[in-house]
C-alpha positions as CSV (number, residue, x, y, z in Angstrom):
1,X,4.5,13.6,1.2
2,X,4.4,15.5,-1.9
3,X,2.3,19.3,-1.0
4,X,1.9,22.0,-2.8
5,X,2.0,26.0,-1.4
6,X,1.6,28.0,-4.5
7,X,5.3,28.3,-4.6
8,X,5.6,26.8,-8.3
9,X,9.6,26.6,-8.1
10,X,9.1,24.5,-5.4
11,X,7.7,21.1,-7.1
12,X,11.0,20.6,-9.2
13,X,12.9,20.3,-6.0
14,X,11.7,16.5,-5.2
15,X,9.8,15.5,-1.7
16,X,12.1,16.9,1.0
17,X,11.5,20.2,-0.9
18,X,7.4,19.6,-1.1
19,X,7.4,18.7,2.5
20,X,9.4,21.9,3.7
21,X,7.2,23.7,1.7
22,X,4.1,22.1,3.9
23,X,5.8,22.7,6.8
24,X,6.0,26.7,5.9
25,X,2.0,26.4,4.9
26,X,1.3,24.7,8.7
27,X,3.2,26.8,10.2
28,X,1.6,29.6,8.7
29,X,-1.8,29.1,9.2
30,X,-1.0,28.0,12.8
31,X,0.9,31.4,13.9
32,X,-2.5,33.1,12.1
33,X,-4.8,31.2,14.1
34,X,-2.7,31.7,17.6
35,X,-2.7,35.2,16.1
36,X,-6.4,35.4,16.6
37,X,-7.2,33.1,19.4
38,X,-4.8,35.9,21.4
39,X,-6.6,38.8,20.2
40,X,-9.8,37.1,21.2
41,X,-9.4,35.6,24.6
42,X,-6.1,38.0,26.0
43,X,-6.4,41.5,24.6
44,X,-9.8,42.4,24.3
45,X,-9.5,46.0,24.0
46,X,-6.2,45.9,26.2
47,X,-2.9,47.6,25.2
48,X,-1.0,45.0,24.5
49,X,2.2,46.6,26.3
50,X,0.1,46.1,29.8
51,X,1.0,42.7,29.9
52,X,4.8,40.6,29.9
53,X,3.4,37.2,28.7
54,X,1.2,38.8,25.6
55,X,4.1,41.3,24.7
56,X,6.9,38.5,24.1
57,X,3.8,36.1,22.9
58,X,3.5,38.8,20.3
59,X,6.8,39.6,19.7
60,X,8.0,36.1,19.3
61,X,4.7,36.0,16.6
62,X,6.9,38.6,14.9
63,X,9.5,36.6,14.7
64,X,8.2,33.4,13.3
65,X,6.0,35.6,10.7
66,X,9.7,36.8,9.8
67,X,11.2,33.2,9.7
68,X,8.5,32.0,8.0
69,X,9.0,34.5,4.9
70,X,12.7,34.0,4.6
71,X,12.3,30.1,4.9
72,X,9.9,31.1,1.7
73,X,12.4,32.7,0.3
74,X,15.0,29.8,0.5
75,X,12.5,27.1,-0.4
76,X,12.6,29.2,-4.1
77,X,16.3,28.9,-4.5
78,X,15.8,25.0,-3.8
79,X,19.4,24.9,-2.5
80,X,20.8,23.1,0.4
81,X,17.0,21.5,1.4
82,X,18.5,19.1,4.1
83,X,20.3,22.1,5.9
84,X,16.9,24.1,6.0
85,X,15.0,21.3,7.0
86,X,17.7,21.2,10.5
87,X,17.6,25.1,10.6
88,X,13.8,24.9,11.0
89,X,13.2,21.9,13.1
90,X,15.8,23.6,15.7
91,X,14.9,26.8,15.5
92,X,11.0,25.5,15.9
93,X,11.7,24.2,19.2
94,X,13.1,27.1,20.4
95,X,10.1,28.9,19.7
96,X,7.9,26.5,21.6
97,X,10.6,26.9,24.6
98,X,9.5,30.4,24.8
99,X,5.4,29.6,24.4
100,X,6.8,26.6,27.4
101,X,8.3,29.7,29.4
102,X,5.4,32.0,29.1
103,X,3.0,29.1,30.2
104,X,4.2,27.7,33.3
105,X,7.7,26.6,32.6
106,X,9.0,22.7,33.4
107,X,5.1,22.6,34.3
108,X,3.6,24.0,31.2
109,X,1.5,21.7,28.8
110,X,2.9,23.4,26.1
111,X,5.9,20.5,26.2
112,X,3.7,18.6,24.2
113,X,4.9,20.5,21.1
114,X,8.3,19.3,21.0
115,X,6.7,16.0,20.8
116,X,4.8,17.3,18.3
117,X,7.9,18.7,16.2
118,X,9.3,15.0,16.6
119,X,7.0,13.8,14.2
120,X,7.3,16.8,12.1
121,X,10.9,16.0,12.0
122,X,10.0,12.2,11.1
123,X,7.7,13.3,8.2
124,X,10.9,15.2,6.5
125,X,13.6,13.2,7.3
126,X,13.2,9.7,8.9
127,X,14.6,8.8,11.9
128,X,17.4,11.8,11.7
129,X,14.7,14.6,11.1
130,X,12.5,12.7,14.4
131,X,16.3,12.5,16.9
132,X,17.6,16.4,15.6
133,X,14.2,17.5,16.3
134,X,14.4,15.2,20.3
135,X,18.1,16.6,21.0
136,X,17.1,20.2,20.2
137,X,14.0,20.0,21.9
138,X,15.7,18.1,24.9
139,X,18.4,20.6,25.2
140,X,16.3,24.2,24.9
141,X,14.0,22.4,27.5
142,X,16.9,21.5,30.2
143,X,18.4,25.1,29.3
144,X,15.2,26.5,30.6
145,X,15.2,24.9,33.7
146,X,18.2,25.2,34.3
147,X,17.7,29.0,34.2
148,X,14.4,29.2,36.0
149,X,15.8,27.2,39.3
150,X,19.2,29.2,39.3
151,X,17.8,32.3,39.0
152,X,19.2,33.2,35.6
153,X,16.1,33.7,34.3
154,X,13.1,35.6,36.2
155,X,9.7,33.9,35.6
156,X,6.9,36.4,33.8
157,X,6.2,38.9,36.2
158,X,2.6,38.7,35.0
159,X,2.2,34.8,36.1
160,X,2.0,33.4,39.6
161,X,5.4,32.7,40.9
162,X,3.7,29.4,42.8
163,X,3.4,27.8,39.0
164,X,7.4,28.4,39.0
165,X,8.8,27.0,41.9
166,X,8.5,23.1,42.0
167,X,9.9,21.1,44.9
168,X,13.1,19.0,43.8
169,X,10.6,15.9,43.5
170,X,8.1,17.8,41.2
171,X,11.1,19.3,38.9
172,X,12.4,15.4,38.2
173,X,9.0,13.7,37.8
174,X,8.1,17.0,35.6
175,X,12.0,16.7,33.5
176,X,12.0,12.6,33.7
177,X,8.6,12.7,32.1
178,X,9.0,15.2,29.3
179,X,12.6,13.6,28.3
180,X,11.0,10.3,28.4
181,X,8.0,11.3,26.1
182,X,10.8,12.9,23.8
183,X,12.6,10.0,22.9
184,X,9.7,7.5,23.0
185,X,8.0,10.2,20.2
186,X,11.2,10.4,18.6
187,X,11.8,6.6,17.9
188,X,8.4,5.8,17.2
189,X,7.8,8.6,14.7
190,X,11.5,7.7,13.8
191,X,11.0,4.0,13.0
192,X,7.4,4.2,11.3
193,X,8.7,7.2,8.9
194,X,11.5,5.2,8.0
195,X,9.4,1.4,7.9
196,X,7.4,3.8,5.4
197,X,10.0,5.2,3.0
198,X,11.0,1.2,2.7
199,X,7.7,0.3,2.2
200,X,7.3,3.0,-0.4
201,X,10.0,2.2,-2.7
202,X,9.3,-1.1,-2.2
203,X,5.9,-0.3,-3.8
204,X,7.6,1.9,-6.5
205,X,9.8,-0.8,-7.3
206,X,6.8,-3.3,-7.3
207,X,5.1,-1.2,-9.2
208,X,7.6,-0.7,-12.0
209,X,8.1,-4.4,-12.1
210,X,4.4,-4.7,-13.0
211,X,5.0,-2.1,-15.7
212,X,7.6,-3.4,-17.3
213,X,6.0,-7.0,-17.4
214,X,3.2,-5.3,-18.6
215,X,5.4,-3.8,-21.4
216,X,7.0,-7.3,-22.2
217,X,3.7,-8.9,-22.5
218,X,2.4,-6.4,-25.0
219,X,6.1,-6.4,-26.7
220,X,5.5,-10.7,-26.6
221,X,2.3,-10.2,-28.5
222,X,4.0,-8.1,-31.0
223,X,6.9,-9.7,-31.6
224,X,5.2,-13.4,-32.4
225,X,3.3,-11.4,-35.0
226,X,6.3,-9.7,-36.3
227,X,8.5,-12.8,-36.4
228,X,5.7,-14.7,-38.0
229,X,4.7,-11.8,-40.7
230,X,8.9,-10.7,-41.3
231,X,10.9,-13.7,-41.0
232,X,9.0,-15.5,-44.1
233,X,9.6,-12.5,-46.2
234,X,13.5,-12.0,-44.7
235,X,14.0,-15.4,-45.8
236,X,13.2,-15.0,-49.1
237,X,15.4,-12.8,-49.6
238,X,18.3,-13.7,-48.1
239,X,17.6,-16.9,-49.8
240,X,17.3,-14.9,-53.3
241,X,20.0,-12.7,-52.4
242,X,22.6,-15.6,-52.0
243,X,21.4,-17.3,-55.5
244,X,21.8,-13.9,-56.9
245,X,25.4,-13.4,-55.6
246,X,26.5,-16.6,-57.2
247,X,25.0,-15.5,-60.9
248,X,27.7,-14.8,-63.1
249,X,28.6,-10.9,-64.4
250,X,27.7,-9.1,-61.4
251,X,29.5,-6.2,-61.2
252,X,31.4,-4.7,-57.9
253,X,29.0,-2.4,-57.5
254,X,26.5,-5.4,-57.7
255,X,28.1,-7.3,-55.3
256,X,28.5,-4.2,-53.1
257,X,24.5,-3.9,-53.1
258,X,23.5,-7.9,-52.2
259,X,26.0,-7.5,-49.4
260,X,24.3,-4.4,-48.2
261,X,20.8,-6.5,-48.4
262,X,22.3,-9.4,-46.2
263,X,23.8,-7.8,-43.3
264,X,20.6,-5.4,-43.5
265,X,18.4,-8.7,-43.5
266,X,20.5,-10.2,-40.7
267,X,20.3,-6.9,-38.7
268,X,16.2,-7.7,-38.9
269,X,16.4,-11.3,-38.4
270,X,18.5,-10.4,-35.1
271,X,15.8,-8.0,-34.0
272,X,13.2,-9.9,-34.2
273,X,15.2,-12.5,-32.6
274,X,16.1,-10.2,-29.8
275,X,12.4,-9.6,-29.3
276,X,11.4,-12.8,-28.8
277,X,14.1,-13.6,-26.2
278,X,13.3,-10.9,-24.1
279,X,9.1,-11.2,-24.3
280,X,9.2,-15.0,-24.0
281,X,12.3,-15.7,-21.6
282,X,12.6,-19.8,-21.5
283,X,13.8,-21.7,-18.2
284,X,17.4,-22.3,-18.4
285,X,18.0,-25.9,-19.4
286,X,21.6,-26.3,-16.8
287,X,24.3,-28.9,-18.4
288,X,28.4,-28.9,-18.6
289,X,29.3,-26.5,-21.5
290,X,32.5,-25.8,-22.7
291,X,32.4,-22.1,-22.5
292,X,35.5,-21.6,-24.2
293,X,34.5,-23.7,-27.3
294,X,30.7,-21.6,-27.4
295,X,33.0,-18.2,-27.0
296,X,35.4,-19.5,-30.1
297,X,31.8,-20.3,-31.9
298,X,30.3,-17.2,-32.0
299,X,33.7,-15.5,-32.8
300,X,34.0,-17.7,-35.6
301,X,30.1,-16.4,-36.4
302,X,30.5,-12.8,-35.9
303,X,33.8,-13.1,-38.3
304,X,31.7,-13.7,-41.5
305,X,28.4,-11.7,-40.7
306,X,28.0,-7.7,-40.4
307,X,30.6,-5.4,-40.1
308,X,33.1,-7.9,-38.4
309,X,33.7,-8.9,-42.1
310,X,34.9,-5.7,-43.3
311,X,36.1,-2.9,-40.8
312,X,36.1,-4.4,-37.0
313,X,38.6,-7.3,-36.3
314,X,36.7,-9.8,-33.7
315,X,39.4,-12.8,-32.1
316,X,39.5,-14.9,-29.1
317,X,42.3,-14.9,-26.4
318,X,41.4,-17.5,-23.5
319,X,41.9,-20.5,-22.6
320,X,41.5,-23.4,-24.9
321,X,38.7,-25.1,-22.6
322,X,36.8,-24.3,-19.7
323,X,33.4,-25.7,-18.5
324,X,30.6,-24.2,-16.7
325,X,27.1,-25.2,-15.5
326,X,24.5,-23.4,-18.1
327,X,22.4,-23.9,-20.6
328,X,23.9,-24.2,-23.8
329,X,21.9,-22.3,-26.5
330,X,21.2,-19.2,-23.5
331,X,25.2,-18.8,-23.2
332,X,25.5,-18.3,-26.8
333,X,22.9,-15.8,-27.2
334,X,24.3,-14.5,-23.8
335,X,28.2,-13.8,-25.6
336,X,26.5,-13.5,-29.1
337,X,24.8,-10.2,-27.9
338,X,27.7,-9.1,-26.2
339,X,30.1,-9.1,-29.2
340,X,27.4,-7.7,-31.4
341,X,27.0,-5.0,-29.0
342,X,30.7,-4.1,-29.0
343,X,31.0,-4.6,-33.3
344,X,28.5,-2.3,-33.1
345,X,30.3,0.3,-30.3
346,X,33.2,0.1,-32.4
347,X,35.0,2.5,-35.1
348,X,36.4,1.3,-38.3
349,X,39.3,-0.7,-37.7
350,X,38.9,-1.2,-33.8
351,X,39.4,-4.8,-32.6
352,X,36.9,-6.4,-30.3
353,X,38.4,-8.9,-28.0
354,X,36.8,-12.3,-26.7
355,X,38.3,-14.2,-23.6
356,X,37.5,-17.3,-21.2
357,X,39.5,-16.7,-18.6
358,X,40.1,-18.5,-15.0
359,X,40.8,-16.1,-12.4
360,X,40.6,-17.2,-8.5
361,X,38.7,-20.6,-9.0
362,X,36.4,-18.9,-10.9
363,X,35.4,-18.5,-14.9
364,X,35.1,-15.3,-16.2
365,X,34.2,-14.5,-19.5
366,X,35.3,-11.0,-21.1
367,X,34.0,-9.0,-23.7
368,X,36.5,-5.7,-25.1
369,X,36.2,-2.9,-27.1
370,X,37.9,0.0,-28.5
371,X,34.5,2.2,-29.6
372,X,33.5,5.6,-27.6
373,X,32.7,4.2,-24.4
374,X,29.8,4.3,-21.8
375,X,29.2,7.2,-19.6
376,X,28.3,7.6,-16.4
377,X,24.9,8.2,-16.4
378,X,24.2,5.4,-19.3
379,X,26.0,2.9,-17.4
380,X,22.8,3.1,-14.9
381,X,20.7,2.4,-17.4
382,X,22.4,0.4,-19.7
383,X,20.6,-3.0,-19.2
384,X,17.1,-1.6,-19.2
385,X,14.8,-2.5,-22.1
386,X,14.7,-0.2,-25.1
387,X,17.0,2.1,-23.5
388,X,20.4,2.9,-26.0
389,X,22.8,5.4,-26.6
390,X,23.2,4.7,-30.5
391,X,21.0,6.5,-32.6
392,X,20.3,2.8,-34.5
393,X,19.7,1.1,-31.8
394,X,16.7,-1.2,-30.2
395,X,18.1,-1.3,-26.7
396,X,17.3,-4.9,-26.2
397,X,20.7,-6.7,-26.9
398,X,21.9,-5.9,-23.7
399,X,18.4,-6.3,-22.0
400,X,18.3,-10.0,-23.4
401,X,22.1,-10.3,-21.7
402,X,21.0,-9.7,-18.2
403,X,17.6,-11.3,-18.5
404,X,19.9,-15.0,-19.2
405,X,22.9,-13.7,-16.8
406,X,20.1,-13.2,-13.9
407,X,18.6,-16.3,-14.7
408,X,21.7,-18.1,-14.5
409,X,23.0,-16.4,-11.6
410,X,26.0,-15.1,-13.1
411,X,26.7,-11.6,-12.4
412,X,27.9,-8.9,-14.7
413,X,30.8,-6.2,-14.8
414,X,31.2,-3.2,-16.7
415,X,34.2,-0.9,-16.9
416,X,33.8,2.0,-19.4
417,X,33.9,5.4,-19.8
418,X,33.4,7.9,-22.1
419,X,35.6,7.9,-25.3
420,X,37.8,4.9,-24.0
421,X,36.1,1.6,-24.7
422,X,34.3,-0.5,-22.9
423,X,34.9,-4.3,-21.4
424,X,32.0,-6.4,-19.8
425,X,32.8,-9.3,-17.5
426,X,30.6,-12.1,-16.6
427,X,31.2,-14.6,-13.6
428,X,29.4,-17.9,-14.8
429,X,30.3,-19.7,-12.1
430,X,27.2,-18.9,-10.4
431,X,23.7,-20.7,-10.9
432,X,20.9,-20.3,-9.0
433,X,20.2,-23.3,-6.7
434,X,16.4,-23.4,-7.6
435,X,17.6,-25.0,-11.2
436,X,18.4,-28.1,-10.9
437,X,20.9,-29.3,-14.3
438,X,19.5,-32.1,-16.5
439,X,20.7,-35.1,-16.0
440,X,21.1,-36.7,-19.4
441,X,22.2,-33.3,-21.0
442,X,25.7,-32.9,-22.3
443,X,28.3,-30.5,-23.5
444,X,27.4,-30.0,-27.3
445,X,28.5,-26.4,-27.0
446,X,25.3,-25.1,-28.9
């Protein structure tokens, strides 16, 4: 699809644009070569004015030299591309009504081009590009006709009048036949372009599926190095760092400095965590869990680690119980990440609300904050791996959250926008049916 016509402008202006631009090319060098093959076999020293058929060939020549310069002209603005692509395919089969009209009329072989221009259609816009270009070509085709047999339009005075005038049998089989081609061209061309733009983005998407497991395989290699190589050291020091804490005569200033080490040591203990998770992603183990008592867990957790402890206020408002069908240890890393995301979307002395909540037979679970919100255009990527709008962070926290939601089969909400907070609701009272729950597991809520 993609073509290029030394029209550099052009190529920013995505496919429709690059196949418009072919179009204009083709068209080009056929109205160059019709140019010459005319001169060649017609004129051959005659004055061109001599003759009624090569005076409006020529002059219609003109005019689609002319079209073809402004359509030039609007492919460099690059505005309105779907309009230009309807302005050409209709006033292209106008043109070939008047190359059908100079060459024998409902008879003339030259029907075979608006046949032709269904498939250009096709190429530039599906099934819509394939039917505007069957209806216009359908419709300057009957107009002619129509004309020629009343009398409203004369045939060329230079062509025999016999290659005109068709008995009433002739004009239907001629009509039925070139209005039947028409729409069989039309939805073939129609279906196949449109089978192949699926099939196409099908392909990209398969394709970016294959590079982004390539990337989590590379990013699993790393990160069992990394948590192999860093979380010895990191335990070291968070060990040293909590005997140092507890030594006596430590100054506020001191004490100000270890806590600075330990929620910077957690912060790369929950990396490398996060990278594990999403590289290596387990099998969900499915049993009852109380999702209100893991929610209450991890808002317990969050309390004493990070900022939570100092400037952001995290608390639970649900209900006191409500059980689900997942596996334990995935749903707390599941609302772990989730309130970490919004303690860390959150301002100094914003509040970041956990609920369980049941709402239509279903459980939902509910995740607020007060920080600057999500806009538009990050909400479309805010899953993605290693995609985040803080200038601090990995982008894999909320990867890791819809890698175990999709697993599970629960499905996520997000309502945000820019400077207003943002609140993400998952339904886990989905599962997928493939996973089948252990038997002998139980509700431990960890």
């Amino acid at each position: 699809m993609p073509f290029k016509v030394g029209i550099p402008e052009i190529l920013g202006g995505g496919p429709l644009a690059r196949r418009l631009a072919a179009l204009t090319a083709s068209r080009l060098a056929l109205l160059l070569v019709s140019l010459v093959l005319v001169g060649v076999f017609y004129l051959r020293g005659k004055f061109w004015l001599e003759s009624f058929t090569l005076r409006v060939a020529l002059e219609t020549f003109a005019v689609s030299f002319g079209l073809t310069g402004v359509y030039a002209i609007l492919l460099r603005r690059g505005r309105q591309m779907e309009r230009l692509a309807e302005v050409q395919l209709t006033v292209d089969q106008l043109i070939w009504t008047v190359v059908v009209y100079l060459t024998g009329g409902a008879s003339s072989g030259a029907t075979s081009f608006y046949g032709l221009w269904c498939l250009v259609g096709a190429s530039l816009m599906g099934l819509r590009g394939a039917a505007l270009a069957a209806v216009s070509g359908a419709l300057s085709y009957g107009a002619l006709v129509f004309c020629l047999q009343r009398g409203i339009l004369a045939s060329p005075p230079d062509q025999p009048p016999s290659v005109y005038r068709l008995s009433p049998d002739e004009l239907t089989f001629y009509v039925l036949v070139n209005l039947l081609v028409l729409i069989v061209v039309a939805l073939l061309a129609g279906t196949l372009a449109e089978r192949l733009r699926w099939t196409g983005g099908e392909l990209l998407a398969a394709t970016e599926r294959a590079d982004q497991a390539e990337r989590m395989a590379g990013l699993g290699r790393l990160a069992a190095g990394l948590a192999h190589e860093i979380r010895n050291p990191l335990g070291s020091i968070a060990g040293s760092i909590q005997l140092l804490r507890t030594a006596p005569g430590l100054s506020d200033e001191d004490q100000r400095l270890c806590d600075i080490i330990q929620r910077e040591t957690n912060r790369l203990n929950d990396l490398l965590t996060d990278m594990v998770d999403l590289s290596k992603p387990k099998k969900p183990i499915l049993s009852r869990v109380d999702a209100a008592r893991v929610a209450r867990e991890v808002v317990s957790l969050a309390g004493k680690s990070g900022r939570a402890v100092s400037d952001v206020d995290v608390s639970y408002c649900g209900v006191p119980a409500a059980e689900v069908t997942a596996d334990g240890a995935q749903l707390r890393q599941l609302i772990w990440n989730l309130v970490r995301n919004a303690v860390q979307a959150s301002r100094p002395g914003d509040a970041v609300e956990v609920a369980v909540e049941l709402k239509g037979g279903r459980t939902w679970l509910r995740v607020s904050d007060h920080g600057v919100g999500i806009d538009e255009a990050a909400r479309e990527r805010l899953f993605d791996a290693f995609f985040t709008t803080r200038s601090q962070g990995t982008g894999m926290g909320l990867a890791v959250v819809k890698r175990i939601a999709d697993e599970h089969g629960f499905s996520i909400q997000v309502d945000s926008s820019r400077g207003r907070g943002a609140t993400f609701s998952v339904d886990l009272s989905a599962r997928p049916a493939s996973i089948a729950p252990a038997p002998s597991a139980r509700a431990t809520g960890s």
